[in-house]
Residue, then its C-alpha position, 0 to 999 in steps of 0.5 A: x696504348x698503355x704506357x708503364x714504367x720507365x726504362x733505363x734511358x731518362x724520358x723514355x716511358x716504357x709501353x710494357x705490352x709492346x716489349x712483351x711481345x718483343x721478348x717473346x718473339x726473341x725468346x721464340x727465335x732462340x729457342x727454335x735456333x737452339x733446336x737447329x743448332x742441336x738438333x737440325x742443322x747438323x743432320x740436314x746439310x743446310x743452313x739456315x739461308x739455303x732453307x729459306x731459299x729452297x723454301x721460296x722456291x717450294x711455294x712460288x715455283x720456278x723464278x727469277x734470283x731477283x724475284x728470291x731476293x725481294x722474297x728474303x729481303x736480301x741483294x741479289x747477288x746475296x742470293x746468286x752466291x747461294x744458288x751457285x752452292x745449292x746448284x752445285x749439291x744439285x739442290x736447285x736448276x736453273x736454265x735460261x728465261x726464255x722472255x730475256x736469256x740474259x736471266x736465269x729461271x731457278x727451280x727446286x729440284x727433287x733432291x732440295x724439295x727431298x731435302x727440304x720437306x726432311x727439314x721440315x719433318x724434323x722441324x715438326x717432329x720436335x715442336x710436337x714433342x715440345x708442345x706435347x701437352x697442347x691440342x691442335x686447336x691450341x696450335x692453330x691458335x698460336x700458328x694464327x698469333x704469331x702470322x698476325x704478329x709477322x704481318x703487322x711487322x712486314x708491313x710497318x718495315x714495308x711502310x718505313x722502307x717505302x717512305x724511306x725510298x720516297x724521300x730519299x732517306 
């Protein structure tokens, strides 16, 4: 690990390449909240919660609030409050699980995959226009880089977490 110069804080030596990838990820995240905020969220009638609902929902299928929850890293009744919005826009469906009618199975419906598969488009739309100058291969190589950065932090946040619960922390 290569260790550089010192920061503010007296004895805290600074890992310069570490804080790189800090400052790009955070550069990352607010330019991509920039264009929601200008360009996005206005137009679709989602915020930024509602799409990461839909979104678990798109790719795991019909499932439990609880099971959405763990998904986002969120309390269960977090999620409960968004789903009662998202149902009452006639964005998601629940109905009773038939293993244990005391739980509620929630599934996307055509009006949210619509509505979410939108968002996305619009999503695509702008970061072709913004990375106009990169070819594909480019791309997937970004793509690749930063699901490999993603990873590396679920995992280490994972490892905390279960430490944490298994010291009692």
């Amino acid at each position: 690990m290569q260790l550089a110069q010192q920061t503010s804080v007296p004895e805290v030596e600074r890992d310069t390449p570490a804080q790189e990838v800090l400052e790009g990820v955070s550069s990352l995240i607010r330019a991509v909240r920039c264009i929601e905020h200008r360009h996005l969220w206005p137009d679709s009638g989602l915020r930024r919660a509602d799409a990461s609902v839909l979104k678990v929902l798109s790719k795991g299928g019909e499932q439990r609030t609880g099971e959405i929850a763990a998904k986002l890293g969120v309390d269960a009744s977090v999620v409960s409050r968004q789903l009662t919005a998202l149902e009452g826009d006639g964005l998601v469906s629940r109905r009773p699980d038939p293993a244990d009618a005391r739980v509620s199975l929630v599934a996307l419906s055509d009006a949210g995959r619509r509505r979410l598969e939108a968002l996305y488009a619009n999503y695509t739309k702008h970061l072709r226009a913004a990375l106009a100058d990169w070819d594909d291969e480019r791309m997937a190589d970004a793509a690749e880089a930063l699901r490999r950065v993603a990873g590396a932090v679920t995992e280490a946040a994972e490892s905390v977490r279960r430490v944490n619960t298994s010291t009692g922390d």
